[in-house]
LUMBA-654540 format. One record per residue: residue in one letter; residue number from 1; x, y, z of N, C-alpha, C in turn; chain. Coordinates in nm, 4 decimals. Layout:
REM residues N
+-----+-----+----------+----------+----------+----------+----------+----------+----------+----------+----------+-------+
| res |   n |      n_u |      n_v |      n_w |     ca_u |     ca_v |     ca_w |      c_u |      c_v |      c_w | chain |
+-----+-----+----------+----------+----------+----------+----------+----------+----------+----------+----------+-------+
|   a | NUM |        X |        Y |        Z |        X |        Y |        Z |        X |        Y |        Z |     A |
...
+-----+-----+----------+----------+----------+----------+----------+----------+----------+----------+----------+-------+
//
This chain:
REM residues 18
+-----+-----+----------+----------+----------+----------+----------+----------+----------+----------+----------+-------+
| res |   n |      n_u |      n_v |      n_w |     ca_u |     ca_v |     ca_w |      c_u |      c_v |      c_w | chain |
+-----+-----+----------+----------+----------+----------+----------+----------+----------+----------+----------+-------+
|   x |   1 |   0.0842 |  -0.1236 |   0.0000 |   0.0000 |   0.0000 |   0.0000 |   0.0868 |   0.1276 |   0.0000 |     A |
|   x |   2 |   0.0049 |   0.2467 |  -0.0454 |   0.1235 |   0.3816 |  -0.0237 |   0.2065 |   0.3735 |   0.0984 |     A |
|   x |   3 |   0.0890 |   0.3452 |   0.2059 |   0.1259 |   0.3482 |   0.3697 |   0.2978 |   0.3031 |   0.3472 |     A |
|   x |   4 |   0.2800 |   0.1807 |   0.3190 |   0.4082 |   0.0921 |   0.3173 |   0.5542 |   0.1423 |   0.2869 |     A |
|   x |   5 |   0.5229 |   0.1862 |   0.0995 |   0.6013 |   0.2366 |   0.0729 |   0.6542 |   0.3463 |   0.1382 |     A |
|   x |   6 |   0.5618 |   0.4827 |   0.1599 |   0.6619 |   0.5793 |   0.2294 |   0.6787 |   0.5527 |   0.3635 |     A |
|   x |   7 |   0.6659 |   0.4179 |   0.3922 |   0.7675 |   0.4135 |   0.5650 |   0.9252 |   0.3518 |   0.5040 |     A |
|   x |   8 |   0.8768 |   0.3036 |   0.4180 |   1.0200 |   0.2269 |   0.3291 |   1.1334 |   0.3237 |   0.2935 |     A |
|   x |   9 |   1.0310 |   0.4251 |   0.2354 |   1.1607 |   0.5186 |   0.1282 |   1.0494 |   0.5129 |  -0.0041 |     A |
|   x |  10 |   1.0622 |   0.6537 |  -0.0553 |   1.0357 |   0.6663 |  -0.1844 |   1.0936 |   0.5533 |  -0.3143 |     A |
|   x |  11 |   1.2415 |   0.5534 |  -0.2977 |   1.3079 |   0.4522 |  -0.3856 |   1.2818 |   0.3155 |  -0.3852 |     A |
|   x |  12 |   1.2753 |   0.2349 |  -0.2421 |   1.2204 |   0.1503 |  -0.2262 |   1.0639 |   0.0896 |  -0.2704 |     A |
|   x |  13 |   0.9973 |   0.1618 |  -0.2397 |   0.8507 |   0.1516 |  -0.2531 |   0.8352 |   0.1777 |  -0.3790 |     A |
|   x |  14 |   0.8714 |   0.2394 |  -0.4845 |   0.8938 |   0.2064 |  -0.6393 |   0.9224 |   0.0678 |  -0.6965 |     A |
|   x |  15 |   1.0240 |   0.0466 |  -0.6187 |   1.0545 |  -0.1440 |  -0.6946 |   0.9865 |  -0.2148 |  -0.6233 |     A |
|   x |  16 |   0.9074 |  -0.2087 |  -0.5173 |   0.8515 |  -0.3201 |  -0.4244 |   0.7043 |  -0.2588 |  -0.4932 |     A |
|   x |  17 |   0.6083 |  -0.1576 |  -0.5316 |   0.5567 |  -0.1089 |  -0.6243 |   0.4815 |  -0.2588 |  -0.6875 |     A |
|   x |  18 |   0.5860 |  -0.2837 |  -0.7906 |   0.5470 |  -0.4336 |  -0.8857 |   0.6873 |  -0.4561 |  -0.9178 |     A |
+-----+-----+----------+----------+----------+----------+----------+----------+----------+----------+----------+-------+
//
């Protein structure tokens, strides 16, 4: 979910994304 990604990192949450 967005949630996810921006606890990750912007960069991260792009490749984890799909």
């Amino acid at each position: 979910m967005s949630t996810e990604d921006r606890k990750r990192g912007k960069k991260a949450g792009r490749g984890k994304k799909k």
